[in-house]
N, CA and C of each residue as an Amber inpcrd file, in Angstrom:
protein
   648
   0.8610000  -1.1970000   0.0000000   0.0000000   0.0000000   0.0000000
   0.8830000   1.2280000   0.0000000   0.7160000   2.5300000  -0.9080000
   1.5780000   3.1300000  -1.2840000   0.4390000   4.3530000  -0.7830000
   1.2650000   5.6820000  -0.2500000   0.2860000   6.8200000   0.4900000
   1.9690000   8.1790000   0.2460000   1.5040000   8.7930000  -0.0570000
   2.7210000   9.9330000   0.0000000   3.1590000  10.7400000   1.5910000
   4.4260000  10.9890000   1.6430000   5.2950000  11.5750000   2.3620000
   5.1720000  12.6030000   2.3510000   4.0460000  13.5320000   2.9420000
   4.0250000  15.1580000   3.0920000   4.8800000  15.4660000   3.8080000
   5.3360000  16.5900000   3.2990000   6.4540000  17.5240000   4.2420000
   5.7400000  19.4720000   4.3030000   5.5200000  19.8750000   5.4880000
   5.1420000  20.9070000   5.4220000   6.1020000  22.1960000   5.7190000
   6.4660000  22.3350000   5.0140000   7.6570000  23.4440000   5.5990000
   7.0260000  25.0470000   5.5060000   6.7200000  25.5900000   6.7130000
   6.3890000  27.2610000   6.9450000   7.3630000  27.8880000   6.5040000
   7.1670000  29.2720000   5.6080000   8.2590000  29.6120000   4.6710000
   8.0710000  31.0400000   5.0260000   8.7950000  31.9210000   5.3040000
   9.0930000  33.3620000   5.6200000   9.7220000  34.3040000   4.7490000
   9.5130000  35.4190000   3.7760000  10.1600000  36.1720000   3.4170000
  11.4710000  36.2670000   3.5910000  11.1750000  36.3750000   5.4810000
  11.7800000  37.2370000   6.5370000  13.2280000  36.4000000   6.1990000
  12.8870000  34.5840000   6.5390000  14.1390000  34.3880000   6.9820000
  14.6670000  32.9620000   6.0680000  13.5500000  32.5340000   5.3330000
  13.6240000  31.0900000   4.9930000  14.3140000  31.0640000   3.1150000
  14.4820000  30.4790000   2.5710000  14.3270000  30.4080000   1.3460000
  13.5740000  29.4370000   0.7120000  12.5350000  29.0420000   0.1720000
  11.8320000  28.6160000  -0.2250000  12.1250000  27.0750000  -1.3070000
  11.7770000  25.9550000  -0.5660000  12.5730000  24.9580000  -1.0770000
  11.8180000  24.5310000  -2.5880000  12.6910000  23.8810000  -3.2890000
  12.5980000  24.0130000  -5.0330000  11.5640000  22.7920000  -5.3660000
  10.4220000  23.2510000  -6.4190000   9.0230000  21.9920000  -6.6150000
   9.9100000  21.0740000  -6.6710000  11.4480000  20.4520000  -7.5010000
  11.6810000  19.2880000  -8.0290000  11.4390000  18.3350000  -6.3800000
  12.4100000  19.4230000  -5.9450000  13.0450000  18.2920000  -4.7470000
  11.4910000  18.3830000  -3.5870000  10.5730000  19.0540000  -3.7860000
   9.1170000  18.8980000  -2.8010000   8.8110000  17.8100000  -3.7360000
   8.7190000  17.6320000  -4.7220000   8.3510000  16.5720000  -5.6500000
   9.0400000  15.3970000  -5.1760000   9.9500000  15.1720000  -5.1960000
  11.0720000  13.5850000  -4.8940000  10.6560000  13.1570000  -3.4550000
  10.3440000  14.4100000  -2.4930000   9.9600000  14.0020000  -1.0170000
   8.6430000  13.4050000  -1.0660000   7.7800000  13.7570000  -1.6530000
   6.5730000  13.4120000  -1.8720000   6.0220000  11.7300000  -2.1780000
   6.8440000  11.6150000  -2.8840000   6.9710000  10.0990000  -3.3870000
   7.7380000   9.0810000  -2.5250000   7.9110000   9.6600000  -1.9100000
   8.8040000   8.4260000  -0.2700000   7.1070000   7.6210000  -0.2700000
   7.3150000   6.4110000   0.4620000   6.5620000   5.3900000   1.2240000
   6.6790000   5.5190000   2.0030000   4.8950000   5.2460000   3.0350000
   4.7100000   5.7610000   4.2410000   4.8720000   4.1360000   4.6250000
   5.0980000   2.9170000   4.1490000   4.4740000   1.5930000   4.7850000
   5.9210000   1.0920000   5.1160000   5.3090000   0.1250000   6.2210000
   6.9150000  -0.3170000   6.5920000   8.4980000   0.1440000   6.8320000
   9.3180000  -0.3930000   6.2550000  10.4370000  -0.1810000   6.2300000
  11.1010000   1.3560000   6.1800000   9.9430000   1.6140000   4.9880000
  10.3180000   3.1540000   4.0510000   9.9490000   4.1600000   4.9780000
   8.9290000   3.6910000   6.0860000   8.7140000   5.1910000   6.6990000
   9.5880000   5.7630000   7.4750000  10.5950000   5.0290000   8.1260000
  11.3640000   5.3540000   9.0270000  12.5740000   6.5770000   7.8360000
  13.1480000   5.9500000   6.6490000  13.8220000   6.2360000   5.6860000
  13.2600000   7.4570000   4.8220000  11.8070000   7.6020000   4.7400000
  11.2520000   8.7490000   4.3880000  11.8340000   9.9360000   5.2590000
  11.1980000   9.1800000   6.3810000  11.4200000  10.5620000   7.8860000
  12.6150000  11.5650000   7.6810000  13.3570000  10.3930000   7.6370000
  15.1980000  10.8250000   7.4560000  15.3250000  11.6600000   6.6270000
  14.8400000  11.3690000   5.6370000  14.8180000  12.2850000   4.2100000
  14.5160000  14.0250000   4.5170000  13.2840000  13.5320000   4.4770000
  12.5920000  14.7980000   5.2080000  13.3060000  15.6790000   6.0060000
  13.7130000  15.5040000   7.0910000  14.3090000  16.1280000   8.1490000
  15.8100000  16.3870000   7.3550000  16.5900000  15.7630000   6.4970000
  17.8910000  16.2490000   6.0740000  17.5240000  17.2480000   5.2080000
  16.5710000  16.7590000   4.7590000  16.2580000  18.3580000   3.6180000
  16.0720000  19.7790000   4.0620000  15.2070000  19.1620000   5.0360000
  14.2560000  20.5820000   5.7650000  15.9420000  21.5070000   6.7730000
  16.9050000  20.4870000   6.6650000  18.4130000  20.9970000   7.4330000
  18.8150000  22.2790000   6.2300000  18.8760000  21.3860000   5.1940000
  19.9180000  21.9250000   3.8500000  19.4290000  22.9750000   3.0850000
  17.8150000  22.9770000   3.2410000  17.2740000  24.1560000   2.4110000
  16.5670000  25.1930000   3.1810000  16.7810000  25.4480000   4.3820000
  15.9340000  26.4810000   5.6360000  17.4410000  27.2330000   5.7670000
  17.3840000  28.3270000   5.0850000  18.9570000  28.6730000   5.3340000
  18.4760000  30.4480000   5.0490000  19.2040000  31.4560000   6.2590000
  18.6980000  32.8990000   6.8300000  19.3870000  33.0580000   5.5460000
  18.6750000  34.2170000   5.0600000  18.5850000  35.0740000   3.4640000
  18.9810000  36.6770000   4.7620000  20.0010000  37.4330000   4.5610000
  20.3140000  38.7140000   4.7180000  18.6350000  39.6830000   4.7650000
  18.5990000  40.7440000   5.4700000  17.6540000  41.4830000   5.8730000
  17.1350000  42.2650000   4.3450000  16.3770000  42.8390000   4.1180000
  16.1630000  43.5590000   2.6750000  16.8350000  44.5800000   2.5320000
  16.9710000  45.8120000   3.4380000  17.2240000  47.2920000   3.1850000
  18.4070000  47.4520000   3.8310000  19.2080000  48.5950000   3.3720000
  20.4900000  48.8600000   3.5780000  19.8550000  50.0430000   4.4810000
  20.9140000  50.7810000   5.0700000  21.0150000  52.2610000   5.6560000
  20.8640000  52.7630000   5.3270000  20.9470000  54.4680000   5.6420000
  21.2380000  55.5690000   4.4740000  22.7460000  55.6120000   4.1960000
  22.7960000  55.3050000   2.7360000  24.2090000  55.9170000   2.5310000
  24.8560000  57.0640000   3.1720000  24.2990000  58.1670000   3.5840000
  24.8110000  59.1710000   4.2710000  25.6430000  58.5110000   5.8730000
  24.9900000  57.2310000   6.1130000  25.8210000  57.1230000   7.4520000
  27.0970000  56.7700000   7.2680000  27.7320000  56.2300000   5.6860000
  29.3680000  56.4010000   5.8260000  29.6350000  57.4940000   6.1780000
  29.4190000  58.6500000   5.4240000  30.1730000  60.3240000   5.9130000
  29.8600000  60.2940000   7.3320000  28.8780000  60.2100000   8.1730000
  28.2620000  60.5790000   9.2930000  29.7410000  59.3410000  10.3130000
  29.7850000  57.8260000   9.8280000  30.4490000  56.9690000  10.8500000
  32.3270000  57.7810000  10.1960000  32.2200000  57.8880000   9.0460000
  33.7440000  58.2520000   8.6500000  34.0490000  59.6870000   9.5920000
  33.5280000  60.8680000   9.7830000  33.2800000  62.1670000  10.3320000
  33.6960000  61.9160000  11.9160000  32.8550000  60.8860000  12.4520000
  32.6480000  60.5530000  14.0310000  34.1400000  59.7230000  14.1670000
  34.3010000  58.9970000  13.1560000  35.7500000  58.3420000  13.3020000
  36.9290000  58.9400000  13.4710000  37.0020000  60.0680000  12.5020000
  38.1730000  61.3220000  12.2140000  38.1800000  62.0100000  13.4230000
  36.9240000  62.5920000  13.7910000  37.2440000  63.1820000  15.0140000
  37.6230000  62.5280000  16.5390000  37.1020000  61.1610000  16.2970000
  37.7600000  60.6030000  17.7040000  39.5240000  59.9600000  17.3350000
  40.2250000  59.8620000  15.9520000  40.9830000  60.0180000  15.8470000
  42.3990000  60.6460000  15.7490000  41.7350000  61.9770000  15.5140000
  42.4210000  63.0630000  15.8630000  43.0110000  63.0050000  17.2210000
  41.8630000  63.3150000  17.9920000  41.9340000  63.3840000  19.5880000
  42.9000000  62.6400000  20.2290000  42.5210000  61.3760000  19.4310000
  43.3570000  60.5530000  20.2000000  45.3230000  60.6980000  19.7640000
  45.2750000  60.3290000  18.4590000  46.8680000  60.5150000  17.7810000
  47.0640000  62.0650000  18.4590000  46.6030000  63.3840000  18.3020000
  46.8650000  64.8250000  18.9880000  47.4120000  64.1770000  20.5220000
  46.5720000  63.9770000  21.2910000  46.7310000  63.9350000  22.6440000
  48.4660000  62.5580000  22.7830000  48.3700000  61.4430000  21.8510000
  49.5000000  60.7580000  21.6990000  51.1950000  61.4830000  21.5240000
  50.2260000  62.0960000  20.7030000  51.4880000  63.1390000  19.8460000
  52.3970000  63.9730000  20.7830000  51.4510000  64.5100000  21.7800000
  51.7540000  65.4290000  22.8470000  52.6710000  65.0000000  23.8750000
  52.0700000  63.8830000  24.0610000  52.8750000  63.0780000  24.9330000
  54.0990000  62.8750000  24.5190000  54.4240000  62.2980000  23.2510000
  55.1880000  61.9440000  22.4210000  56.8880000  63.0890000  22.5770000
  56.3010000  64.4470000  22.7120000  57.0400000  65.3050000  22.8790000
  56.9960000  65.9900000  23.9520000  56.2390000  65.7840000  24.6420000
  56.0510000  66.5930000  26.0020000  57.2150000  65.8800000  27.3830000
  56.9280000  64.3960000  27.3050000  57.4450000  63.9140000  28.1510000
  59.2180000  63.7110000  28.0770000  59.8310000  63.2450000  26.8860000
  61.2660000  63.3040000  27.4020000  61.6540000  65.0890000  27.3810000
  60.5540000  65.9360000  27.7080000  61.2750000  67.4740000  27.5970000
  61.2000000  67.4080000  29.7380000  60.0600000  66.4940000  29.9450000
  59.5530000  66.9370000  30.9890000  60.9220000  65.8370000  32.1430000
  61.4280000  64.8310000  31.9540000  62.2730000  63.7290000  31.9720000
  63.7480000  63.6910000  31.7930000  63.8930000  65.0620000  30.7410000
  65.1140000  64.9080000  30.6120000  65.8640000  63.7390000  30.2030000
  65.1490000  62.9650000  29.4850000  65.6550000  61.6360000  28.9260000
  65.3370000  61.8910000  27.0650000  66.2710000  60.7540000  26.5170000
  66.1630000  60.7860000  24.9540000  64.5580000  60.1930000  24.6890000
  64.5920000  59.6580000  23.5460000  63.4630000  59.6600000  23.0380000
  64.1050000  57.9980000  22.7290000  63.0930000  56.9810000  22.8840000
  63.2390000  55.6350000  22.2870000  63.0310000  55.6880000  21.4730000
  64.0960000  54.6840000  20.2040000  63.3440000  54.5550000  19.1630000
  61.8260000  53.8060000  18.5830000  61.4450000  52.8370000  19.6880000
  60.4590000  52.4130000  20.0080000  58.8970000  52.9580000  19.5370000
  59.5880000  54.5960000  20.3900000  58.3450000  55.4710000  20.8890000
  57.8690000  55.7520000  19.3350000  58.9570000  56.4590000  18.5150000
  58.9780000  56.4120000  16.8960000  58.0280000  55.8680000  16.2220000
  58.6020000  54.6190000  16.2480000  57.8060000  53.1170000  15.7140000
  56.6820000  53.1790000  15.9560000  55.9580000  53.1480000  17.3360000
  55.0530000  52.8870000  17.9890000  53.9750000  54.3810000  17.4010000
  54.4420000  55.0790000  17.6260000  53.6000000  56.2490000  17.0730000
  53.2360000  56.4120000  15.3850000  53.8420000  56.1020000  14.9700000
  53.7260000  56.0320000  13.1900000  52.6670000  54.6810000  12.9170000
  52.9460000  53.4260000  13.9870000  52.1120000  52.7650000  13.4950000
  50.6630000  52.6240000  14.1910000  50.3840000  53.9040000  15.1360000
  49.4360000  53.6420000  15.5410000  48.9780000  54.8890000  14.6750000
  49.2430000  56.1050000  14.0040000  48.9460000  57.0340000  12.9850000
  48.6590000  55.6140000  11.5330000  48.9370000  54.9980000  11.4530000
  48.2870000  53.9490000  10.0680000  47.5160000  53.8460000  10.3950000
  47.6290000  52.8970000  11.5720000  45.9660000  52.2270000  12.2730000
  44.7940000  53.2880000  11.9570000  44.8730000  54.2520000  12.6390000
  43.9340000  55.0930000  12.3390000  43.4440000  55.5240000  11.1930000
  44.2700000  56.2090000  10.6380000  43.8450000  55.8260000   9.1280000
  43.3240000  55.2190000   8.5210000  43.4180000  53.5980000   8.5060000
  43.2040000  52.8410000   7.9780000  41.5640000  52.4710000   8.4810000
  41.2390000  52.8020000  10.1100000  40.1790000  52.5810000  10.4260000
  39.2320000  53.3550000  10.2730000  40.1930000  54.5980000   9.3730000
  38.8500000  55.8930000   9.4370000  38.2420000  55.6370000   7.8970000
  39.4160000  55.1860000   7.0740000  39.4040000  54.8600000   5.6640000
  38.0560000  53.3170000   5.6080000  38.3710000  52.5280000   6.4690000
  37.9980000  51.4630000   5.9910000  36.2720000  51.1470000   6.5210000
  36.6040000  51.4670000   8.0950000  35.6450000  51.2210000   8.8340000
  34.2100000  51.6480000   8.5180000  33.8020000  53.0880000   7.2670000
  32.3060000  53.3290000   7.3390000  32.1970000  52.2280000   5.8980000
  33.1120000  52.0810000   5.1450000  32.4690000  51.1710000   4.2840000
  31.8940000  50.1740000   4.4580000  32.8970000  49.1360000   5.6980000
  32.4050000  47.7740000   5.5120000  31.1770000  48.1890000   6.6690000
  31.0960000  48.9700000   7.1420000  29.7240000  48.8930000   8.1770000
  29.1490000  48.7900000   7.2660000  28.4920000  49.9460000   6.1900000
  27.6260000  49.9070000   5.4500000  27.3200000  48.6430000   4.6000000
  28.0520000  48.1510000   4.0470000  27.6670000  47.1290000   3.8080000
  27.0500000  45.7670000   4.6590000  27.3310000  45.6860000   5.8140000
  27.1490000  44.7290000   6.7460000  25.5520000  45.0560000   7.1430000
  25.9840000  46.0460000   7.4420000  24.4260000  46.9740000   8.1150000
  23.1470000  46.8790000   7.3540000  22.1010000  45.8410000   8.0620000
  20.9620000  46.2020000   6.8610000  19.7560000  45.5200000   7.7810000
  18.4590000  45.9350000   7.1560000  17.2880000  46.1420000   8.4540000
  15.9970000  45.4840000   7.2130000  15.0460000  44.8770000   7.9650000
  14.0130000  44.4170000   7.4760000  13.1690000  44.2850000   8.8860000
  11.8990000  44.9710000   8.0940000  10.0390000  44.6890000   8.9470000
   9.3640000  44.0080000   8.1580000   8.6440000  42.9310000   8.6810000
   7.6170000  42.1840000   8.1340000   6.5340000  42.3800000   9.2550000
   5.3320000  41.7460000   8.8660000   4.0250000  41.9340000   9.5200000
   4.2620000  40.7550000  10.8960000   5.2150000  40.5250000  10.7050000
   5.3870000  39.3590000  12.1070000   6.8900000  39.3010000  12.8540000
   7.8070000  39.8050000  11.8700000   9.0190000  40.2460000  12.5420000
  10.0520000  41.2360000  12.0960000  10.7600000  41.6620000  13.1480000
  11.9840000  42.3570000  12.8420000  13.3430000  41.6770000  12.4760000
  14.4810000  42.0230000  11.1520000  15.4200000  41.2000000  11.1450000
  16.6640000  42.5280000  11.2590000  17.1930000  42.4610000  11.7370000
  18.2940000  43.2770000  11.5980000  19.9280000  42.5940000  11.8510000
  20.9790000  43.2620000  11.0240000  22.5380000  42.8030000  10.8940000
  23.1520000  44.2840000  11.2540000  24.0200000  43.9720000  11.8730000
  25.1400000  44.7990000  12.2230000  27.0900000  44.6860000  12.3170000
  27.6500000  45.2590000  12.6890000  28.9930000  44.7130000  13.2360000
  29.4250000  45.4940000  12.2280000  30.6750000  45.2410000  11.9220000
  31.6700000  45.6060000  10.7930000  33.4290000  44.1760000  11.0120000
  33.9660000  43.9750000  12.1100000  34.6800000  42.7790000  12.2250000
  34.0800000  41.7810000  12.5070000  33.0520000  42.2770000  13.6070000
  32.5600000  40.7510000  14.4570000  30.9730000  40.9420000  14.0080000
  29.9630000  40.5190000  13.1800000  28.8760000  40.9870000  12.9590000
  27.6510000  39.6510000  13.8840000  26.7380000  40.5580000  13.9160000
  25.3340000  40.2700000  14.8220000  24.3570000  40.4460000  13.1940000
  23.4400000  38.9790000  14.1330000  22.2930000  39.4520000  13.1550000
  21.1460000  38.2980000  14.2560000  19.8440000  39.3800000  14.5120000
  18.8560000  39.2370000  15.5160000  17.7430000  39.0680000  14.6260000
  16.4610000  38.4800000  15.0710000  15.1030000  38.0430000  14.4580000
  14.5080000  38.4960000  15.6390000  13.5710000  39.1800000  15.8340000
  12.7350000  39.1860000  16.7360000  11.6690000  39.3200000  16.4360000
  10.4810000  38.6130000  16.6730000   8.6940000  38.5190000  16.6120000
   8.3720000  39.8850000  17.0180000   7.4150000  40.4220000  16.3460000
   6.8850000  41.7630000  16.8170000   5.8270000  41.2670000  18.2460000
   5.8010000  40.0600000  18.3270000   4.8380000  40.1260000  19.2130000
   5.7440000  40.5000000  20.5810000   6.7860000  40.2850000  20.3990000
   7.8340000  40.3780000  21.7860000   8.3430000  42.2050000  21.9010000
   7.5570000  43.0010000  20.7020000   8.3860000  44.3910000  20.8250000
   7.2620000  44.8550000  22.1530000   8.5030000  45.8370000  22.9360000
   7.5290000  46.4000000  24.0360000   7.5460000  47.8390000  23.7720000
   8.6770000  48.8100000  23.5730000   8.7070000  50.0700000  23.1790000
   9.8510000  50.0210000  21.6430000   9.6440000  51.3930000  20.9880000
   9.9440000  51.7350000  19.8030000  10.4930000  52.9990000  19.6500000
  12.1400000  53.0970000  19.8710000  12.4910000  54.5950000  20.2970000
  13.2720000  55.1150000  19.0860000  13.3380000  56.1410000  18.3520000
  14.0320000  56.9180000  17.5920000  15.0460000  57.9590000  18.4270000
  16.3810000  57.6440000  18.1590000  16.8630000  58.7160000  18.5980000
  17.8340000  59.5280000  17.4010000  18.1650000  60.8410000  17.8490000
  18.8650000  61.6810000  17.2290000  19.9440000  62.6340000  17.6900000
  21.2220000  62.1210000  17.6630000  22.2380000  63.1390000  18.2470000
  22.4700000  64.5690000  17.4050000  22.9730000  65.2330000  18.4360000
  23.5130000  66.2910000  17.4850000  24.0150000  66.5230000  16.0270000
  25.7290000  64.9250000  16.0170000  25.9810000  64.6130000  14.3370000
  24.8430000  64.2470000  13.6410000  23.8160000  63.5440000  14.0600000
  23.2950000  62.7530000  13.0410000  22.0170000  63.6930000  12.7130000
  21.8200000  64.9630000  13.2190000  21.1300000  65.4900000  12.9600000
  21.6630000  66.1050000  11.8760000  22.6660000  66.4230000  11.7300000
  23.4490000  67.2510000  10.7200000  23.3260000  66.6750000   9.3220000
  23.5730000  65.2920000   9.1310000  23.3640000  64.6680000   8.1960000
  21.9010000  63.6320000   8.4610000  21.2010000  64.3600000   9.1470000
  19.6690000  64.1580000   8.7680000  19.1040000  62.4350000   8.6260000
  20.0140000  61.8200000   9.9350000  20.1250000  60.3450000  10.3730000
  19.1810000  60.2890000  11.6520000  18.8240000  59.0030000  11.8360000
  18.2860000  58.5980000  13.1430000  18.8490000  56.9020000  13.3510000
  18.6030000  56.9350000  14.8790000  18.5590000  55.5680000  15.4070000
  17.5960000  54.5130000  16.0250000  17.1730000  53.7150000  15.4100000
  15.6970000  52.9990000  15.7560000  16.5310000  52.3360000  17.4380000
  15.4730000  52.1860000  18.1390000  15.7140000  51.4030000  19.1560000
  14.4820000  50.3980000  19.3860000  14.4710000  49.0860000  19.3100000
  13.4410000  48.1860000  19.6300000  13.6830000  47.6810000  20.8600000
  12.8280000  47.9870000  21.4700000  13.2710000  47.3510000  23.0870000
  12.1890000  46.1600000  22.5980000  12.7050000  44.4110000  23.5130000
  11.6020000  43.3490000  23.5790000  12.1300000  42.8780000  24.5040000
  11.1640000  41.9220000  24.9340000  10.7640000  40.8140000  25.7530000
  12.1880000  39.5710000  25.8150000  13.3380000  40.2210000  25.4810000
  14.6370000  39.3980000  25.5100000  15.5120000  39.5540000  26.3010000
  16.4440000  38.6990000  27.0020000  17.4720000  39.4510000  27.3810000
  18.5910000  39.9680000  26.6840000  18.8380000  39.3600000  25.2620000
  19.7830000  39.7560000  24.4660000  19.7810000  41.5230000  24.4790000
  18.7190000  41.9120000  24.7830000  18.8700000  43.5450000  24.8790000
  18.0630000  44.1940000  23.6280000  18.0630000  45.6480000  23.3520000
  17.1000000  46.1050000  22.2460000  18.1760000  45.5540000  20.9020000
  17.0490000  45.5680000  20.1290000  17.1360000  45.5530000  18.3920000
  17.6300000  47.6020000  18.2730000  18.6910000  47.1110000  17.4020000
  19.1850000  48.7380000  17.0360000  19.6180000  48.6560000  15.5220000
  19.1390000  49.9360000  14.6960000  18.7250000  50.2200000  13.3920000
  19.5550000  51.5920000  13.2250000  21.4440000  51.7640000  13.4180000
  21.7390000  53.1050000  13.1430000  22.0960000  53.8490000  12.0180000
  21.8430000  54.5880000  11.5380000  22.1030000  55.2350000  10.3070000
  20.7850000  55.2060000   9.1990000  19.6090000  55.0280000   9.4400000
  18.9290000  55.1750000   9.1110000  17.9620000  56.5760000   8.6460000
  17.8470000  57.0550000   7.4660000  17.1370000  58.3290000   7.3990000
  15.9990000  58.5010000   8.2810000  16.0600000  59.9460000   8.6000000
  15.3610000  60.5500000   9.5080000  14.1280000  59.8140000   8.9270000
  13.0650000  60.2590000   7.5360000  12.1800000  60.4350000   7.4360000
  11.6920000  58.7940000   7.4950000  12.9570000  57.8070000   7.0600000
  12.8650000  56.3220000   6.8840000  12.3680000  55.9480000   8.8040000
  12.9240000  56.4900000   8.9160000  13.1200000  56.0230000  10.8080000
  11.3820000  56.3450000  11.1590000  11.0700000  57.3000000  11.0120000
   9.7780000  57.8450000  11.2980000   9.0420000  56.9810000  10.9920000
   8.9690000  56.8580000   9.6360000   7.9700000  55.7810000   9.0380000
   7.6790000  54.2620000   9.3830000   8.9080000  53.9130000   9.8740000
   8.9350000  52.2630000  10.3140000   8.5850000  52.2600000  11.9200000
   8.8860000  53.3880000  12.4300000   8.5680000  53.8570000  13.9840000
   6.9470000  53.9300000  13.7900000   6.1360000  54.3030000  12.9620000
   4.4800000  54.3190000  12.6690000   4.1750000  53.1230000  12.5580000
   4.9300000  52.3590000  11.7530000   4.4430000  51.1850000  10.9810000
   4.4760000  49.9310000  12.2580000   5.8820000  50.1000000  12.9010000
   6.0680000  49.3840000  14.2980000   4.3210000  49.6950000  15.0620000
   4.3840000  50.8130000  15.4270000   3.3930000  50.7430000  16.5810000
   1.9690000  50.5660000  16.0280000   2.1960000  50.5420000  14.8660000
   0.3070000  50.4800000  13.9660000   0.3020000  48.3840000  14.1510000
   1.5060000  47.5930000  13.8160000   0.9830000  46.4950000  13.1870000
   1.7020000  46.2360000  15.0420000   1.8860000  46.1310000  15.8320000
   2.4500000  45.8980000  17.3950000   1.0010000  46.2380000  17.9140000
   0.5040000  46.8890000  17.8990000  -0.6560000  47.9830000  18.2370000
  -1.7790000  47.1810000  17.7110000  -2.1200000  46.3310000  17.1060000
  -2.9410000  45.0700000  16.5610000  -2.9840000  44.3210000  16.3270000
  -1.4510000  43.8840000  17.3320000  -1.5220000  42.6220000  17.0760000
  -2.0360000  42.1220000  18.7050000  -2.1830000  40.9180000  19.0060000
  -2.7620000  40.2110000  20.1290000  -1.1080000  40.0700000  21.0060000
  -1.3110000  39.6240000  22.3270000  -0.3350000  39.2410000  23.3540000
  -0.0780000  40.1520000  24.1190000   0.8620000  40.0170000  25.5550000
   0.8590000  41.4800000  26.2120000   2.7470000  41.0720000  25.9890000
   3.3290000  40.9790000  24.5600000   5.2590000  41.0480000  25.0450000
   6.1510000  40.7520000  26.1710000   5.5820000  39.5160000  26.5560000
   6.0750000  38.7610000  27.9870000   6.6570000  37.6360000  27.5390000
C-alpha cells in the first residue's frame, strides 16, 4: 500500500528560502508503509536541514551614514593621535631623557591604524548593516569585524524609540531602538534616514498595536 510523504515546511520572506518543486516533488513520493517510513522521515528532516537557510535582511542604511560613521571616526581620531602626539614630545622634555626609538615606531604605526580605520571602517559597516520589517518580525545585521544578526517577533516588541544626536542630525540620520521581551537587549537600526526612521517607527506601533499578546 503506497500513500505519500508530506512535508510541510512554513516559509518566511523574513528568513527562509523557499525549497525548489523538483526536490518537494522527490519528497513526496517516499513510502509511508513499513520499512520506508522510518527512511522517508530521514529524508525529510535532512532536507528541511539543507534548504531552511537565513537570506540577509532587505534594506540597507542611508548611505549618508558612511560620511556621518567616517566624520565621528576622524574626530575621535584626531583626539586621540593629537593627545598621543603630545605626549610623544612633552614627556622626554619633561624627563630629561632621549626619546626611544620604540616610541617612533610605535607612534607612526598607531597614525596607520587610524587611518586605515577611518578609511575602511564606514564602508564595511555599510555594507554589513541592513534592516528588514515584516508583519510578524523584525530582522536586523550589524557589526563591521565581528557581525550580529537578531530576528525578533513583533509580538515580543515592548517600546519603539528613535533617537537623534547632534551629528546625526546634521546629516539628517536617526537611530531605531526596539526594546523586547529578551534578554539579548534592544534591536538597534543606526544610520537610518530621519524620514525612513519615522515611518517604520508608525508602521512598528500600527501592526504591534494590533496585534494580540501582552510582550512577555
Amino acid at each position: 500500500m503506497r500513500s505519500d510523504c508530506a512535508l510541510a515546511i512554513g516559509w518566511s520572506p523574513l528568513a527562509m528560502d523557499r525549497p525548489s518543486a523538483s526536490r518537494t516533488t522527490a519528497r513526496s513520493n517516499c513510502l509511508n508503509d513499513g520499512a520506508f517510513a522510518g527512511f522517508c522521515k530521514a529524508l525529510v528532516m535532512t532536507d528541511v536541514t539543507a534548504e531552511t537557510t537565513l537570506r540577509e535582511p532587505a534594506h540597507q542604511v542611508s548611505p549618508r551614514a558612511v560620511t556621518y560613521w567616517r566624520l565621528g571616526a576622524a574626530i575621535g581620531a584626531v583626539v586621540f593621535v593629537g593627545l598621543t602626539i603630545a605626549a610623544y614630545v612633552v614627556i622626554p622634555m619633561l624627563t630629561d631623557s632621549g626619546r626611544p626609538w620604540w616610541a617612533t615606531l610605535l607612534l607612526g604605526l598607531l597614525v596607520v591604524v587610524e587611518v586605515a580605520y577611518v578609511v575602511a571602517m564606514p564602508t564595511i559597516r555599510y555594507r554589513v548593516h541592513r534592516w528588514e520589517v515584516t508583519e510578524t518580525a523584525i530582522h536586523t545585521r550589524s557589526g563591521w569585524i565581528s557581525r550580529e544578526t537578531r530576528i525578533a517577533p513583533l509580538s515580543r516588541v515592548q517600546t519603539v524609540d528613535s533617537q537623534q544626536g547632534a551629528l546625526m542630525r546634521l546629516f539628517r540620520l536617526s537611530t531605531l531602538v526596539v526594546t523586547t521581551a529578551s534578554a539579548a537587549g534592544p534591536l538597534t537600526i543606526v544610520g537610518l534616514d530621519q524620514e525612513a526612521a519615522r515611518r517604520v517607527v508608525a508602521d512598528l506601533v500600527a501592526i504591534t498595536g494590533a496585534s494580540e499578546g501582552d510582550a512577555t
